[in-house]
C-alpha positions as CSV (number, residue, x, y, z in Angstrom):
1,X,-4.7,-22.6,20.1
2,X,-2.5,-22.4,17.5
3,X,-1.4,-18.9,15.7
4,X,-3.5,-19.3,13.0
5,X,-3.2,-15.3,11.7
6,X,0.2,-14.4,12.5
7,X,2.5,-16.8,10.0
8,X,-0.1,-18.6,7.6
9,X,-0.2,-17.5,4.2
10,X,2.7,-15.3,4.5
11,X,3.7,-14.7,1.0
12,X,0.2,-13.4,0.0
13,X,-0.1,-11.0,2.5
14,X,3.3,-9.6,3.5
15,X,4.0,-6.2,1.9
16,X,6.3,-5.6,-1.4
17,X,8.5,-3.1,-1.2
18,X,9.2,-2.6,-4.8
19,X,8.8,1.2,-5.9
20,X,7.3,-0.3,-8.9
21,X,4.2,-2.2,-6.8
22,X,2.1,1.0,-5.2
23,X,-0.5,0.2,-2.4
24,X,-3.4,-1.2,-3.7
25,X,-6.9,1.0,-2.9
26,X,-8.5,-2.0,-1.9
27,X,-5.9,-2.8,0.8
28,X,-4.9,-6.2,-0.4
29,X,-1.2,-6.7,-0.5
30,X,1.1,-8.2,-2.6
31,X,4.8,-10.3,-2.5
32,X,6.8,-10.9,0.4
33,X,10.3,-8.9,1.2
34,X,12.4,-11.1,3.7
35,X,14.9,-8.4,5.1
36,X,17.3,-11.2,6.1
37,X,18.0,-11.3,1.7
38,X,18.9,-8.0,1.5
39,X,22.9,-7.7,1.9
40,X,23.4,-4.8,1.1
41,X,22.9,-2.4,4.5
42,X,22.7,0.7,2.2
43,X,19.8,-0.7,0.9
44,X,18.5,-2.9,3.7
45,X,18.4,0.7,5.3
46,X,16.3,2.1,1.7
47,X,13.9,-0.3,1.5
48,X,13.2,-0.5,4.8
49,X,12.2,2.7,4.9
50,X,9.8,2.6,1.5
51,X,8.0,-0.4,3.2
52,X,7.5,1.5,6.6
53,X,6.1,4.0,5.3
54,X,4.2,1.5,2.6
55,X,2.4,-0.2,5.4
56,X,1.8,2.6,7.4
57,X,-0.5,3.8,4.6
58,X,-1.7,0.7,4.0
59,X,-3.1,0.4,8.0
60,X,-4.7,3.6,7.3
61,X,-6.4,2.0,4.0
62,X,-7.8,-1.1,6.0
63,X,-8.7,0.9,9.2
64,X,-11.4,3.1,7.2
65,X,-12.0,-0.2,4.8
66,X,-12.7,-2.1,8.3
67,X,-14.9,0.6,10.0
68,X,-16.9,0.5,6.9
69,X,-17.7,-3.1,7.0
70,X,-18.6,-2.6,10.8
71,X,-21.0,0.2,9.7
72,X,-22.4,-2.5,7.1
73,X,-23.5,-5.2,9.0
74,X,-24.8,-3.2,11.4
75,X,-27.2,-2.4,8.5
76,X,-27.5,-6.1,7.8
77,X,-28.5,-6.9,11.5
78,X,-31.0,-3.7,11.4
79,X,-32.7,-5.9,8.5
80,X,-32.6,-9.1,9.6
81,X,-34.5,-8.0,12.7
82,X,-37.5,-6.9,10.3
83,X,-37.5,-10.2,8.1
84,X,-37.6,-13.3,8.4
85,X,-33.8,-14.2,6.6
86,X,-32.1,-11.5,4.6
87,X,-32.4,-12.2,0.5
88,X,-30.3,-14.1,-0.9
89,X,-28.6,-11.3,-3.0
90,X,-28.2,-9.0,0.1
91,X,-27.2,-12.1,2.0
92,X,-24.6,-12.5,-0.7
93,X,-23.4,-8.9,0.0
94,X,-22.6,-9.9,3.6
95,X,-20.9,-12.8,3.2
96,X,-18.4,-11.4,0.7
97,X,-18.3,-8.4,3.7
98,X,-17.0,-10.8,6.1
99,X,-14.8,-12.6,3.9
100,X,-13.1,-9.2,3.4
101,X,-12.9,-8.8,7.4
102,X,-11.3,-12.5,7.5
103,X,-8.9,-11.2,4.4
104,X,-8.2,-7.3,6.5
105,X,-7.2,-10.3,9.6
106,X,-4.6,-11.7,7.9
107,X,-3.3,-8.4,6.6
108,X,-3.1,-6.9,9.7
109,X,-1.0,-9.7,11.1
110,X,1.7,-9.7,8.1
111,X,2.4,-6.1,8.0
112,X,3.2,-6.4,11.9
113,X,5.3,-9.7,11.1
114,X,6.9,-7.5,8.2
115,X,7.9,-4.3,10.3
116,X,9.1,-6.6,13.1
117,X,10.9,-8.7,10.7
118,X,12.3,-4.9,9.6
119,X,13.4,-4.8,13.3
120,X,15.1,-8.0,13.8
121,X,17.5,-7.7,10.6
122,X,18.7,-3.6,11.6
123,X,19.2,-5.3,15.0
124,X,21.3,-7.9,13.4
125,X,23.2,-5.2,11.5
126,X,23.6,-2.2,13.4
127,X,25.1,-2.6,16.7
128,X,24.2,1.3,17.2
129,X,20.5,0.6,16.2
130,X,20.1,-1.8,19.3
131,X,21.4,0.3,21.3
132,X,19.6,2.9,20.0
133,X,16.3,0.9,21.4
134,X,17.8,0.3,24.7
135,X,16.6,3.4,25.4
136,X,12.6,2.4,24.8
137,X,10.0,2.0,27.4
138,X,10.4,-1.3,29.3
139,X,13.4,-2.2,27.8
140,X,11.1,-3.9,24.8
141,X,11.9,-3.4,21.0
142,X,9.5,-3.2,18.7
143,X,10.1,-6.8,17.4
144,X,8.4,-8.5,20.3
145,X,5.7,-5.4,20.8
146,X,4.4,-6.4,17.5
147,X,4.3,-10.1,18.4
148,X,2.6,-9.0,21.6
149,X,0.1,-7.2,19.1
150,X,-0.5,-9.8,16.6
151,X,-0.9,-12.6,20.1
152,X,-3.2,-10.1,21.3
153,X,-5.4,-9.8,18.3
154,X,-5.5,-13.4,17.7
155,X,-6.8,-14.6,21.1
156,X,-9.5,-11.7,21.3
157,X,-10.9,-12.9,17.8
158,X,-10.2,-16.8,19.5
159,X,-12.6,-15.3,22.1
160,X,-14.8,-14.0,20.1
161,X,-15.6,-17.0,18.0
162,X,-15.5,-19.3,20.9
163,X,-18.5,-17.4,22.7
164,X,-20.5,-17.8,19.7
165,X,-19.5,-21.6,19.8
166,X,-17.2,-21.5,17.1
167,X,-13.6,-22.0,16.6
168,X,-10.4,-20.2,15.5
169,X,-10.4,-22.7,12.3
170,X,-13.3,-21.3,10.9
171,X,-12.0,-17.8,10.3
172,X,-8.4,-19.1,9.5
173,X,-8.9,-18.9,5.4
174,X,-11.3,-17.1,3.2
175,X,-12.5,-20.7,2.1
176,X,-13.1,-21.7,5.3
177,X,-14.7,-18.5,6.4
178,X,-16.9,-18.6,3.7
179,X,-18.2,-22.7,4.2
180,X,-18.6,-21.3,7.6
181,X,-21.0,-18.7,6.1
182,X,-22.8,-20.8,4.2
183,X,-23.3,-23.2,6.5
184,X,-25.2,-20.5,8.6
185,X,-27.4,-18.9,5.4
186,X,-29.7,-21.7,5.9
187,X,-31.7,-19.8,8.4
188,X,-32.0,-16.4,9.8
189,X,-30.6,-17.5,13.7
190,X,-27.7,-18.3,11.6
191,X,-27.7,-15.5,9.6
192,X,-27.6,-13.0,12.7
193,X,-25.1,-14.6,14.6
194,X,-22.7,-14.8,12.0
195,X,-23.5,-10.6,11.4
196,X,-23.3,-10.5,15.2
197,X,-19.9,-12.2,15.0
198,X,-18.3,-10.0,12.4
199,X,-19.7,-7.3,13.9
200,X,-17.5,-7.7,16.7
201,X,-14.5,-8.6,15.4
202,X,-14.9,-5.7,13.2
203,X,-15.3,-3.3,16.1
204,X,-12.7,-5.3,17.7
205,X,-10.7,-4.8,13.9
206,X,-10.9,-1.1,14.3
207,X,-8.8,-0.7,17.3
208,X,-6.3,-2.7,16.9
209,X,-5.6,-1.3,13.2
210,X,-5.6,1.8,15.4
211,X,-2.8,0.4,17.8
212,X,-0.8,-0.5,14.6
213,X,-0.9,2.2,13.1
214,X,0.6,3.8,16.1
215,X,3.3,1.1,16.3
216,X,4.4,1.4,12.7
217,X,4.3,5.5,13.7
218,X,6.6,5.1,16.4
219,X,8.9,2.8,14.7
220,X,9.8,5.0,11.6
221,X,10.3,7.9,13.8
222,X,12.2,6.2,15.8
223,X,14.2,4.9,13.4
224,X,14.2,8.5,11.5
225,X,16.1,9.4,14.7
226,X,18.9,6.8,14.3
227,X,19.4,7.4,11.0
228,X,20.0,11.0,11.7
229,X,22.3,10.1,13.9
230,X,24.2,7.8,12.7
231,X,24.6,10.0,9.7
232,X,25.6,12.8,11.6
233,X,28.4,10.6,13.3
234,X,29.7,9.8,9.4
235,X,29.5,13.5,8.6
236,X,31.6,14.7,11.7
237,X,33.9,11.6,10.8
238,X,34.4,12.8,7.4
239,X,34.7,16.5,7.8
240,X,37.9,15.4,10.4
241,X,39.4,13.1,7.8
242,X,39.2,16.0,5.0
243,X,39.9,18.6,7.9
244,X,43.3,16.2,8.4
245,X,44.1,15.9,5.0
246,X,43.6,19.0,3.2
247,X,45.8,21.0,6.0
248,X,49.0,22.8,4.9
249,X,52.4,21.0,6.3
250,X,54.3,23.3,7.7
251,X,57.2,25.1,6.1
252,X,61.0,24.1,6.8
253,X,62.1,26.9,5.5
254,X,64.2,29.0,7.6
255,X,65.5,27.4,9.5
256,X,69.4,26.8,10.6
257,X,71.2,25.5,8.6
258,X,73.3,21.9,9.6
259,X,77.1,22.4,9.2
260,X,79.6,20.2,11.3
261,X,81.4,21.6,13.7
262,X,85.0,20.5,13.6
C-alpha cells in the first residue's frame, strides 16, 4: 500500500513556524518550514523550538476537535437506526464531519514528518545532540519513532477501510473522500457504514493524537535538556577564557638586579 498520509500534500499541512502565523482554532495548518534551509544554527535552534511547541498545541487542538467528531456521528448512527436515511441537510452535516476527520489525517501525519524533520537536521548539526539521544530507550531517535507512528496510523486506517471493503485511496484527499461519501448517500446501508467507518477511525484518531502528543512532549524536553547543556558547556568555557584573561600578570619588581660579573 502506498503511504498515502505521510508525504502527500505536504506544503498544506506542515506547520509554519513564523511568529507572525499563530495556530489556527480550527486546527488547519498553514506553510511548510524545511529545517534543512535554515543555515543559521542559532536560529535553526529558535525556530525549532517555536514550531515544537506550535505543534504540540496544535495536537492538543485536533485531539479535542477529533473526539468531537467521534461523539458526532455517534449521534448520526443513533438516528439513522430510527429512519429510514438521514435528511439530506443533517446528512450534509456528516459528510463535511468526515471530511474534517480525512483533513485532522493528514495533519496529524505532517506535524510528525515536521518534528522528525526537526530531528534529522539538529542531528545533522550537532554532533553533541546525537549523542545526546544515544542515550534514549532502544537506541531509537525520535526521527524514526515518528515514522514508526505515522506507518502505524496509516495501516490501521488501511485496515479499517479494507474491512468495510474500501481502499486506502478513498480517504487519501478531501475530494476523494467526499465522492466516496456521496457515492454512499444514495441509501441508508450506505449511509451507516460510512458513519460506521468514521466512527472508527475517529476513535482510532483519538489515540494516536494522544501518542503524538506524547512524542512531541518527550522531544522538546528532551531537547530542553540539551540545550541546557550545551549552554552550560559555553558558559563554563567562557567564564575560563575571561577568568584567563582578566588575571593580573605578575609583578617583576623586586627582583635582583643583572650586573656582569667580571
Amino acid at each position: 500500500m502506498p503511504k498515502l498520509f505521510l508525504r502527500s500534500s505536504l506544503a498544506s499541512v506542515l506547520i509554519s513556524v513564523s511568529l507572525a502565523a499563530p495556530a489556527q482554532a480550527s486546527g488547519a495548518l498553514t506553510g511548510a518550514t524545511e529545517f534543512t534551509q535554515i543555515l543559521n544554527n542559532g536560529e535553526l535552534i529558535a525556530l525549532g523550538g517555536q514550531n515544537a511547541e506550535q505543534i504540540a498545541n496544535q495536537v492538543t487542538q485536533i485531539s479535542n476537535q477529533v473526539e468531537q467528531i467521534a461523539n458526532q456521528i455517534r449521534i448520526y448512527e443513533n438516528m439513522l437506526q430510527n429512519t429510514l436515511q438521514l435528511p439530506d441537510h443533517v446528512w450534509g452535516q456528516a459528510q463535511q464531519d468526515l471530511a474534517n476527520l480525512q483533513g485532522i489525517v493528514q495533519q496529524g501525519q505532517g506535524m510528525a514528518f515536521s518534528m522528525g524533520n526537526l530531528d534529522d537536521v539538529l542531528k545533522q548539526r550537532f554532533q553533541s545532540y546525537a549523542d545526546f539521544q544515544n542515550g534514549l530507550p532502544n537506541g531509537q531517535d525520535f526521527s524514526s519513532t515518528y515514522q514508526s507512528w505515522s506507518d502505524t496510523n496509516r495501516d490501521t486506517i488501511g485496515g479499517t477501510l479494507a474491512a468495510a471493503g474500501l481502499t486506502a485511496d478513498q480517504f487519501s484527499s478531501e475530494e476523494s473522500t467526499m465522492a466516496q461519501l456521496r457515492s454512499q448517500s444514495e441509501s441508508a446501508d450506505g449511509q451507516m457504514k460510512a458513519l460506521q467507518v468514521g466512527h472508527q477511525i475517529a476513535t482510532q484518531q483519538v489515540e494516536q493524537m494522544q501518542k503524538l502528543r506524547g512524542l512531541v512532549s518527550q522531544q522538546m524536553t528532551m531537547m530542553g535538556t540539551w540545550y541546557q547543556s550545551e549552554q552550560a558547556e559555553k558558559d563554563l568555557a567562557q567564564a575560563r577564557r575571561d577568568a584567563f584573561f582578566g588575571s593580573t600578570a605578575p609583578s617583576t619588581s623586586g627582583g635582583q638586579q643583572m650586573q656582569p660579573r667580571w
